[in-house]
DRENLUM-493389 format. One record per residue (C-alpha): residue number from 0; residue in one letter; x, y, z. Coordinates in nm, 4 decimals. Example, Ala and Ser with C-alpha at 12.3 -4.5 7.8 and 13.67 -1.06 7.14 Angstrom:
% residues 2
<pt pos="0" code="a" east="1.2300" north="-0.4500" up="0.7800"/>
<pt pos="1" code="s" east="1.3670" north="-0.1060" up="0.7140"/>
END
This chain:
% residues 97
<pt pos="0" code="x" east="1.8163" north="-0.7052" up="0.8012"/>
<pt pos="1" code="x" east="1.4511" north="-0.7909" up="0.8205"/>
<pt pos="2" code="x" east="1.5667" north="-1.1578" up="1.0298"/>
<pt pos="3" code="x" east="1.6304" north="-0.9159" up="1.3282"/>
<pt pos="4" code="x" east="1.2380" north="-0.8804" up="1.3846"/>
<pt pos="5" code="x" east="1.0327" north="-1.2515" up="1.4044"/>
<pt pos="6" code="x" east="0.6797" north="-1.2205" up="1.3730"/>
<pt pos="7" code="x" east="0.4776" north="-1.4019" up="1.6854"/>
<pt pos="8" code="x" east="0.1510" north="-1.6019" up="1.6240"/>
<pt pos="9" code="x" east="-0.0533" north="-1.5774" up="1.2985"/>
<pt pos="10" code="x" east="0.1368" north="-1.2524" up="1.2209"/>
<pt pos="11" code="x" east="0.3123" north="-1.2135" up="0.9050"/>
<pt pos="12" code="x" east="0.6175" north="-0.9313" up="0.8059"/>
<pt pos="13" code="x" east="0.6312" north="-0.8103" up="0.4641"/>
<pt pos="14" code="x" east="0.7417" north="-0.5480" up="0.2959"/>
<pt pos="15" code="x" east="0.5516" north="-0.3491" up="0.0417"/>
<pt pos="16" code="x" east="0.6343" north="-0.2880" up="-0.3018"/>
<pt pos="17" code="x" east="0.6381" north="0.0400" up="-0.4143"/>
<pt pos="18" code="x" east="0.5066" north="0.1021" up="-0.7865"/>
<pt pos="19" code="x" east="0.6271" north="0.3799" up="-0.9594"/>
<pt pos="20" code="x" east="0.2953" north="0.6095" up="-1.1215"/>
<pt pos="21" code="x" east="0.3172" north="0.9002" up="-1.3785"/>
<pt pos="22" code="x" east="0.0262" north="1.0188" up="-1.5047"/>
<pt pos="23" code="x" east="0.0039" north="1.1298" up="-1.8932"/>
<pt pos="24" code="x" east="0.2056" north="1.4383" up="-1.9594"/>
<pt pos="25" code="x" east="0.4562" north="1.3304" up="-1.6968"/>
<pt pos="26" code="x" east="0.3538" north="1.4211" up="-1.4240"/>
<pt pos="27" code="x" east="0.4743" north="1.2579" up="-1.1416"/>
<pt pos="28" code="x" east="0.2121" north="1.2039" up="-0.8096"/>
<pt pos="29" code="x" east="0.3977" north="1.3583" up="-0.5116"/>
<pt pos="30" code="x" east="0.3884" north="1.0536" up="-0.1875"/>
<pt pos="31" code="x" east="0.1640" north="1.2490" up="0.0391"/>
<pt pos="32" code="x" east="-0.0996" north="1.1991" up="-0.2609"/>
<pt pos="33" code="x" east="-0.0578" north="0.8260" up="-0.3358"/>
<pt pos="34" code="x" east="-0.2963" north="0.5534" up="-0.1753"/>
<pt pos="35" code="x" east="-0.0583" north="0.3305" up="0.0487"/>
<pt pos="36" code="x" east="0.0346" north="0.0165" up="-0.1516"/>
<pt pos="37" code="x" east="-0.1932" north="-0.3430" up="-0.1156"/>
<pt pos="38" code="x" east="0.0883" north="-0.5420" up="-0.2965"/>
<pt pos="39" code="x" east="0.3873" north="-0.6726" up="-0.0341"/>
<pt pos="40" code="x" east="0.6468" north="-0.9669" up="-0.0634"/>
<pt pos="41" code="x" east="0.6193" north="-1.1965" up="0.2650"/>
<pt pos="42" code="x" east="0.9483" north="-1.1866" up="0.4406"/>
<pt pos="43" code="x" east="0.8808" north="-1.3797" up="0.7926"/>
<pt pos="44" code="x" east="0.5721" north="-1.6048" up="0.9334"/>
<pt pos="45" code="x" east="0.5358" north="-1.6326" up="1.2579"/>
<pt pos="46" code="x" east="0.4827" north="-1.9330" up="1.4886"/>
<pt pos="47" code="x" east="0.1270" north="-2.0328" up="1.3526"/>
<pt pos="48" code="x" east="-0.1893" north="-1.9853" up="1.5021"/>
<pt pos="49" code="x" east="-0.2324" north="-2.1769" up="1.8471"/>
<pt pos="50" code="x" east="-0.5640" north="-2.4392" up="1.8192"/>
<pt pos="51" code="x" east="-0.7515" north="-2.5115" up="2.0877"/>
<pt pos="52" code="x" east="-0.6137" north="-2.8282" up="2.1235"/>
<pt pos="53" code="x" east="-0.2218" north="-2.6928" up="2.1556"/>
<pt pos="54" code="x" east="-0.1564" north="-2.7314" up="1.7749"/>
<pt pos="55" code="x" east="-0.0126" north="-2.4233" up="1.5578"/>
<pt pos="56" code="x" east="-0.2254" north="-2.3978" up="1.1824"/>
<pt pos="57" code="x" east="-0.0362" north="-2.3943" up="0.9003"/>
<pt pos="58" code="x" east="-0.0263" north="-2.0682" up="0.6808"/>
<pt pos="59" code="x" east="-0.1364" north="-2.0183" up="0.3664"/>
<pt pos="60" code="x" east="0.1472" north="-1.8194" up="0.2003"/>
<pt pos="61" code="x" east="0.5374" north="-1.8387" up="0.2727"/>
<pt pos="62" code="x" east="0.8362" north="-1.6814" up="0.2617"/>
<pt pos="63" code="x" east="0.9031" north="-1.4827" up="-0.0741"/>
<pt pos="64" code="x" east="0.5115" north="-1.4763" up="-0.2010"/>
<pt pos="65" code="x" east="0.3833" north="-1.1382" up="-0.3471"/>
<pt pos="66" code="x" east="0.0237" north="-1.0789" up="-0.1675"/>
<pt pos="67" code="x" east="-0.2381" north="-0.8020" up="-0.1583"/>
<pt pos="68" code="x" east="-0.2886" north="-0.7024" up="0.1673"/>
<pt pos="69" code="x" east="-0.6131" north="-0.4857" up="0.3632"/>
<pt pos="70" code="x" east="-0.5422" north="-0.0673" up="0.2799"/>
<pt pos="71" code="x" east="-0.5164" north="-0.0031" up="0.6237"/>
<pt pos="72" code="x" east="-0.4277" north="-0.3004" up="0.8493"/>
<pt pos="73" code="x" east="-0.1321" north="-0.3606" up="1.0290"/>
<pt pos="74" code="x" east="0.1431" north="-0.2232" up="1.1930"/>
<pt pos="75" code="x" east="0.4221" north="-0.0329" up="1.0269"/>
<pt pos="76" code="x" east="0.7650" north="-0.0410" up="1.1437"/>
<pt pos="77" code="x" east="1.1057" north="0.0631" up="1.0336"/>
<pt pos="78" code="x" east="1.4845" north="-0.1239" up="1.0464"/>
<pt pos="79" code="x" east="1.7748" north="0.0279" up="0.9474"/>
<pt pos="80" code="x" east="1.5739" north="0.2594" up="0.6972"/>
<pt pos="81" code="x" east="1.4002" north="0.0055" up="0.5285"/>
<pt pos="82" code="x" east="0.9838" north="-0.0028" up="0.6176"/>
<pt pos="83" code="x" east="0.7488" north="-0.3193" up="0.6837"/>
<pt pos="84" code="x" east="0.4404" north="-0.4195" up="0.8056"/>
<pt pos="85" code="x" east="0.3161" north="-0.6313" up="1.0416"/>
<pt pos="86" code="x" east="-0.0433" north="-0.8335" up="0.9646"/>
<pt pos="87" code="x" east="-0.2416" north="-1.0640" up="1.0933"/>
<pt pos="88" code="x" east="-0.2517" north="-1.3588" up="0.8678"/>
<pt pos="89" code="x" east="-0.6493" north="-1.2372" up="0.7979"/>
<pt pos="90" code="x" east="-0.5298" north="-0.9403" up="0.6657"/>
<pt pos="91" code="x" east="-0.3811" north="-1.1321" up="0.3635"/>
<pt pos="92" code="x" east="-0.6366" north="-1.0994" up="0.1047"/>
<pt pos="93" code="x" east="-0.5011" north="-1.3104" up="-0.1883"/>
<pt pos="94" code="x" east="-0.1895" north="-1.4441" up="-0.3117"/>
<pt pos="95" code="x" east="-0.0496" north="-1.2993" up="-0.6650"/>
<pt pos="96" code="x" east="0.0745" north="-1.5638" up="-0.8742"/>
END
């Protein structure tokens, strides 16, 4: 479902992957108490970054690479019930590998 949205410039969609925590004992953190997840999976690149001289940059990661990602950058937005993110390319802080 994600190919219905197509990322424009140096932008990036990915979706982030949830990790399941339990503390000891069992006890399970409720969502509203959870930091929001760094780690995504890329799922579109956009076009590539437009040079001054009228040439698009390559990216650095592509399709299918697990990345960590800045806490709070982005733009979330939902498709038939399933959540992603929209980033910049700088907001890609490493590749996990």
């Amino acid at each position: 479902m994600a190919n219905k949205i197509q990322p424009l410039g140096d932008r990036v969609l990915v979706k982030a992957i949830e990790e399941v925590e339990q503390m000891k004992g069992g006890i399970y953190i409720p969502d509203t108490a959870k930091e929001k997840p760094q780690s995504a999976r890329v799922i579109a690149l956009g076009t590539g970054k437009l040079n001054d001289d009228g040439t698009r940059s390559a990216f650095d990661v592509k399709v299918g690479d697990v990345v960590l990602t800045s806490k709070y950058g982005g733009t979330e937005v939902k498709l038939d019930d399933e959540e992603y993110k929209i980033l910049n390319s700088s907001d890609i802080l490493a590749i996990v590998g």
